[in-house]
BADREN-924634 format. One record per residue (C-alpha): residue number from 0; residue in one letter; z, y, x. Coordinates in steps of 0.05 Angstrom, whole numbers. Example, Ala and Ser with C-alpha at 12.3 -4.5 7.8 and 13.67 -1.06 7.14 Angstrom:
REM residues 2
pos	code	up	north	east
0	A	156	-90	246
1	S	143	-21	273
END
This chain:
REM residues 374
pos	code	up	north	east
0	X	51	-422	270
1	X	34	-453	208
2	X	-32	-479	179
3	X	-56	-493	105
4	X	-100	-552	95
5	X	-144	-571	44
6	X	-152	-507	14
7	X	-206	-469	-26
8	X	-215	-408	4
9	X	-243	-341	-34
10	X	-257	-290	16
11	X	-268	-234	-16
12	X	-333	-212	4
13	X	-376	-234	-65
14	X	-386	-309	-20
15	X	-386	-371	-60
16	X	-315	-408	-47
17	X	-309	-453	11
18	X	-283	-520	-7
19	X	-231	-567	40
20	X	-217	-507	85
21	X	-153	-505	140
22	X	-132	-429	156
23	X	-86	-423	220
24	X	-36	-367	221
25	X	1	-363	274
26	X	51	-291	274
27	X	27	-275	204
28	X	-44	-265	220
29	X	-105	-310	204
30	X	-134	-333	269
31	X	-183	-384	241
32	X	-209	-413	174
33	X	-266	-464	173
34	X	-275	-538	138
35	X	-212	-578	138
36	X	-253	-632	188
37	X	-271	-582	246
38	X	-206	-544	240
39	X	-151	-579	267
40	X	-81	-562	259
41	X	-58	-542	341
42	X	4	-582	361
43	X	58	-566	348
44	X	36	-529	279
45	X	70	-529	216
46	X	23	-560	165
47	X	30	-547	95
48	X	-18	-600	46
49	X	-45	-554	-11
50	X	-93	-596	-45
51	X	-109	-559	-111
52	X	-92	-493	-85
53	X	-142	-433	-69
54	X	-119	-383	-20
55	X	-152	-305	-38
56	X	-143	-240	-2
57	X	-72	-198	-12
58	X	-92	-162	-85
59	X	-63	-96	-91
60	X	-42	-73	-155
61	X	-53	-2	-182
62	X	-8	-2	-245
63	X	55	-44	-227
64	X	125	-20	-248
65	X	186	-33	-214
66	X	225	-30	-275
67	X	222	-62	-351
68	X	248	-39	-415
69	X	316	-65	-447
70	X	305	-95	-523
71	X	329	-48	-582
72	X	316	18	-597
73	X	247	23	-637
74	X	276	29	-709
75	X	315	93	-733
76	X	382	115	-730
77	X	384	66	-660
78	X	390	88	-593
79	X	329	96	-568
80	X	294	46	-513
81	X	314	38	-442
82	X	282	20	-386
83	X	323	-18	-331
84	X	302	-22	-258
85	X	286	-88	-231
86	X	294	-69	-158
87	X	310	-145	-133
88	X	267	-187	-172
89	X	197	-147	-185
90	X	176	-144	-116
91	X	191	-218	-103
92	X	157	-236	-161
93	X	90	-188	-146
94	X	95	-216	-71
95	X	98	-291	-97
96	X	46	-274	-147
97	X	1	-254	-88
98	X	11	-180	-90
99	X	13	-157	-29
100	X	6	-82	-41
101	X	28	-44	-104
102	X	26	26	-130
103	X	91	32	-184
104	X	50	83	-227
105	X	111	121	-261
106	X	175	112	-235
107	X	250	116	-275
108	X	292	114	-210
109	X	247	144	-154
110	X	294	141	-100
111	X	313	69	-115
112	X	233	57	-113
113	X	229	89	-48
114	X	300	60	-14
115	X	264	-10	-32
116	X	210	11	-7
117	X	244	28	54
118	X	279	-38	51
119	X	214	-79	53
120	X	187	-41	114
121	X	240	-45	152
122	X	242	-120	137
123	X	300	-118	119
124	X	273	-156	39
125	X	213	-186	22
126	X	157	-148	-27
127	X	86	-123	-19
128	X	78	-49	15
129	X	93	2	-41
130	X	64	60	-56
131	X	114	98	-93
132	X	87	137	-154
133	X	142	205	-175
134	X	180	211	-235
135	X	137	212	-305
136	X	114	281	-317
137	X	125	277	-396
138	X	129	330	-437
139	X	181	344	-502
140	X	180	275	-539
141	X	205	222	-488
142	X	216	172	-533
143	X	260	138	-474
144	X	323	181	-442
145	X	295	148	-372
146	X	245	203	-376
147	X	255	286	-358
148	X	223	329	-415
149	X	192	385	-367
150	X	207	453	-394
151	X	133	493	-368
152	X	86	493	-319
153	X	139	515	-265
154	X	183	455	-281
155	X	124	417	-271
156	X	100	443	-201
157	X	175	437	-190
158	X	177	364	-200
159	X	117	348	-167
160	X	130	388	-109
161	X	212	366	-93
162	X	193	291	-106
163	X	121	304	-60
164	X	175	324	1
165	X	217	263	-19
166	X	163	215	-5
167	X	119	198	-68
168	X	47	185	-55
169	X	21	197	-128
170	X	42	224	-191
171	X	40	195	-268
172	X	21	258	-324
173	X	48	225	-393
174	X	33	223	-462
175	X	64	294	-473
176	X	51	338	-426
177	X	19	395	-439
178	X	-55	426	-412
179	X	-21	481	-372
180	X	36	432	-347
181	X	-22	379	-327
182	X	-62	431	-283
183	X	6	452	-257
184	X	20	384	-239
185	X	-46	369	-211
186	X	-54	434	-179
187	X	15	414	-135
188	X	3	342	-123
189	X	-64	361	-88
190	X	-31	414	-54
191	X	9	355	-21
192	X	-53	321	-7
193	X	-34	272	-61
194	X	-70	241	-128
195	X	-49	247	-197
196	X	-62	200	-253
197	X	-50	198	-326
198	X	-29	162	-387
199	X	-49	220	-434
200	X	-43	223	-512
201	X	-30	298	-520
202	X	-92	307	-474
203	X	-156	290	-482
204	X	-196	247	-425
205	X	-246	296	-420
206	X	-198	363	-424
207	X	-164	323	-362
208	X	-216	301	-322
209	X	-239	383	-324
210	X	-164	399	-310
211	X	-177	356	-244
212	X	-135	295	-250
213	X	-150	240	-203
214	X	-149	178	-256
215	X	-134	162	-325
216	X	-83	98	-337
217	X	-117	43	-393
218	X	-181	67	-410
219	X	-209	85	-484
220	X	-147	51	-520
221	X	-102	120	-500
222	X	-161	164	-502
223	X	-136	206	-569
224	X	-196	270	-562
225	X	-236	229	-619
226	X	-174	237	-669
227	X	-202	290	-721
228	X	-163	341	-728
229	X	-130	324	-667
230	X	-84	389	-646
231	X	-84	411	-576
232	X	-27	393	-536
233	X	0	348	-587
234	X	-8	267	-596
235	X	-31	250	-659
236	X	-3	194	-713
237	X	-5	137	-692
238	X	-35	110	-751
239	X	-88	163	-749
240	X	-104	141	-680
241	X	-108	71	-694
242	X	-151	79	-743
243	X	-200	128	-706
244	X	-207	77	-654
245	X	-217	23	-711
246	X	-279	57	-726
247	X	-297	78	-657
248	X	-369	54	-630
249	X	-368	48	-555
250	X	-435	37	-548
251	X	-445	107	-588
252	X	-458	179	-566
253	X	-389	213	-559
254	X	-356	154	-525
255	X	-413	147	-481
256	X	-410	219	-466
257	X	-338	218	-440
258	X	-358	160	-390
259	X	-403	209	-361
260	X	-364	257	-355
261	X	-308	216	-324
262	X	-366	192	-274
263	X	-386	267	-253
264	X	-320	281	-238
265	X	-302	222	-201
266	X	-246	210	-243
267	X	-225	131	-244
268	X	-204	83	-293
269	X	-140	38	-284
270	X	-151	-31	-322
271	X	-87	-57	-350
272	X	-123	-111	-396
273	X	-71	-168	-377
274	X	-17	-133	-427
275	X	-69	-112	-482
276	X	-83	-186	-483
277	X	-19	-208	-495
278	X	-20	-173	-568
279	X	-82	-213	-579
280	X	-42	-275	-620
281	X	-49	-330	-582
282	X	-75	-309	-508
283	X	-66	-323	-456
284	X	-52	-386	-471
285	X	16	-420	-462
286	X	34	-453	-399
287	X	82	-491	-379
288	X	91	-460	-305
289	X	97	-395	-337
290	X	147	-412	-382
291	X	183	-447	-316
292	X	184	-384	-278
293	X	220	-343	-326
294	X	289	-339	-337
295	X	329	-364	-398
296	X	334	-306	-434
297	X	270	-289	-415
298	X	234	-343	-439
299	X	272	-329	-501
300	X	244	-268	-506
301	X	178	-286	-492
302	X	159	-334	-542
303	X	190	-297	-600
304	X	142	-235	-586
305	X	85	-289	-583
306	X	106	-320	-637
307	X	115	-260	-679
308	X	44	-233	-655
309	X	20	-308	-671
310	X	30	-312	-734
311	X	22	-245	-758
312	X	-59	-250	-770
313	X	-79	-183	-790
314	X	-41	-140	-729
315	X	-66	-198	-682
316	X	-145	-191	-706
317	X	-140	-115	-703
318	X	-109	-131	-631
319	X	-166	-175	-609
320	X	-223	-117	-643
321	X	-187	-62	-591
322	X	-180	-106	-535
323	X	-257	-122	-542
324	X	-269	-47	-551
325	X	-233	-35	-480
326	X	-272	-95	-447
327	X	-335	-57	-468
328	X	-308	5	-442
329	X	-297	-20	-378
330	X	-358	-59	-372
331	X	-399	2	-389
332	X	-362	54	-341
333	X	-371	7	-280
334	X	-443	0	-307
335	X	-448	83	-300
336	X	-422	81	-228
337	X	-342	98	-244
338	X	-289	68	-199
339	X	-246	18	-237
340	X	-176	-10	-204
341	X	-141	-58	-244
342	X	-56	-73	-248
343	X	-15	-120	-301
344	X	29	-61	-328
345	X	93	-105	-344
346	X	134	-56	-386
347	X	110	-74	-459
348	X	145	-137	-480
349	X	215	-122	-486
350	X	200	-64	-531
351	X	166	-107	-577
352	X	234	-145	-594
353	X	262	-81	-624
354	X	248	-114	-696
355	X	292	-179	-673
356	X	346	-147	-644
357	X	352	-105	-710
358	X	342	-164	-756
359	X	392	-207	-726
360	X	445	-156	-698
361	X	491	-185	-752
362	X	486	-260	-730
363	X	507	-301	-677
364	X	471	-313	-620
365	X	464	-386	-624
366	X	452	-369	-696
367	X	388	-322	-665
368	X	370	-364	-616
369	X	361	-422	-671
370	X	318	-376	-722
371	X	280	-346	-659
372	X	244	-424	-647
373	X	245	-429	-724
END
């Protein structure tokens, strides 16, 4: 039995926090929470002094990998990016973050996700409950070899259906799947009684939502159908969709439009804006604990992309305009009655060192680890 004293307690129910609080837990549940004065401790309880601390309900995030992506790769004539499971460290890091259940939302080693998964409920190693998303259903184009290129709509109900058997409780459509591959896919998954979700490019938010997909992954910042021109079943430039977007109005007609539709069909909206805001120069800002929970090379890592992002002023102002965009986006389909679930997507970083690795590949590493702080 332990019991934490001096607490500030957020219950989750919309209630103002409760100040000085002592929560008794004795076997892992809660048995009683009130004012640190007409709560005492019973004897022979393990009391744990957190002063300064608040204690919140489990969270349960809806976008959070199990895997993160190797530097290098980005620039041409290199072999291209690769993402490295993380199978020991991520859910001990989400559980002491105060995750306490996760959906992986696009997996790279499925039955690695699920044997952990396994692992954890068996209590055999600590993590939050997992929900364990398939494999990416990406179309020709991977731009990582993690990722199988389906072939058609049958390699699609394929996928979905072998890895529905093997235990997967949603599935991920990516950035180049087709329209007939996508209502394959989603066509299977609900077969299975399963959801389907999407981080589209080649597809269009509202072409999806009609196909029947469950939810769309990051909201109006992957949303490509505004792209003039735009082909079907193809993502457009990059640069072409950047600038779209620069010019996008949320609070205008066609963007209001698509929230509607997305409402009617009750399709929701995962918030990821925790990574968008780390292109945003200098947020979040720098803190030591964060920096002390990281890892040498890590850290390393870490403060070169923000110091790159930093001090590049024009990339980080068009960062901050798009991140604002989303905000409003989000803000204004809640407002219209969608569903909005929210995870810290932490695959983006690493590919962002690509540039370094290139630029110094030719230097030592204390000689890169001096002009990295430089």
């Amino acid at each position: 039995m332990i019991a934490l004293e001096h607490v500030r307690v957020i219950d989750g129910t919309g209630a103002a926090p409760a100040e000085d609080q002592t929560v008794v837990i004795p076997d892992g549940e809660i048995q009683a929470v009130g004012s640190a004065a007409a709560t005492p401790a019973p004897e022979g309880t393990k009391v744990l002094d957190l002063t300064g601390c608040t204690v919140v309900p489990g969270l349960v995030g809806m976008h959070d990998h199990v895997f993160y992506p190797a530097p290098g790769g980005l620039t041409p004539g290199h072999f291209p990016p690769v993402y490295t499971e993380e199978a020991f460290s991520f859910p001990r890091l989400y559980l002491a973050s105060g995750v306490t259940s996760l959906r992986t939302t696009g997996a790279i080693q499925p039955h690695t996700d699920l044997a952990v998964k396994k692992l954890i409920d068996e209590g055999r190693a600590p993590g939050p409950k997992i929900h364990v998303t398939g494999p990416y259903l990406e179309g020709p184009g991977a731009y990582t070899p993690n990722m199988h290129e389906l072939t058609g709509p049958e390699d699609a109900t394929r996928t979905v259906d072998y890895w529905a058997t093997e235990g997967a409780t949603s599935f991920k459509a990516y950035m180049n799947i087709t329209r007939a591959e996508l209502a394959a896919a989603v066509k299977a998954a609900h077969a299975h009684g399963v959801r389907i979700t999407g981080h589209l490019c080649s597809v269009g938010f509202r072409e999806a939502a009609a196909l029947g997909i469950d939810e769309l992954e990051h909201g109006l910042l992957v949303d490509t159908e505004f792209v003039p021109g735009k082909a079907p079943d193809l993502c457009p430039p990059s640069a072409e969709a950047a600038e779209t977007l620069a010019s996008l109005d949320v609070e205008g007609a066609p963007v209001q439009e698509v929230i509607r539709d997305l409402v009617a069909h009750h399709v929701a909206v995962t918030s990821t804006l925790p990574v968008f805001e780390t292109f945003v120069g200098t947020r979040p800002p720098l803190e030591s604990r964060v920096l002390e929970a990281l890892g040498p090379e890590a850290r390393v890592s870490y403060l070169i992309v923000r110091a790159l992002r930093s001090s590049n002023e024009k990339a980080s102002a068009q960062a901050a305009q798009e991140f604002t965009k989303e905000m409003e986006f989000e803000h204004d389909f809640a407002k219209a009655g969608g569903f909005r679930s929210s995870g810290d997507h932490p695959s983006v970083t690493g590919n962002s060192l690509s540039p370094i690795t290139t630029r110094f590949a030719n230097t030592s590493p204390m000689t890169r680890l001096r002009t990295s702080y430089l």
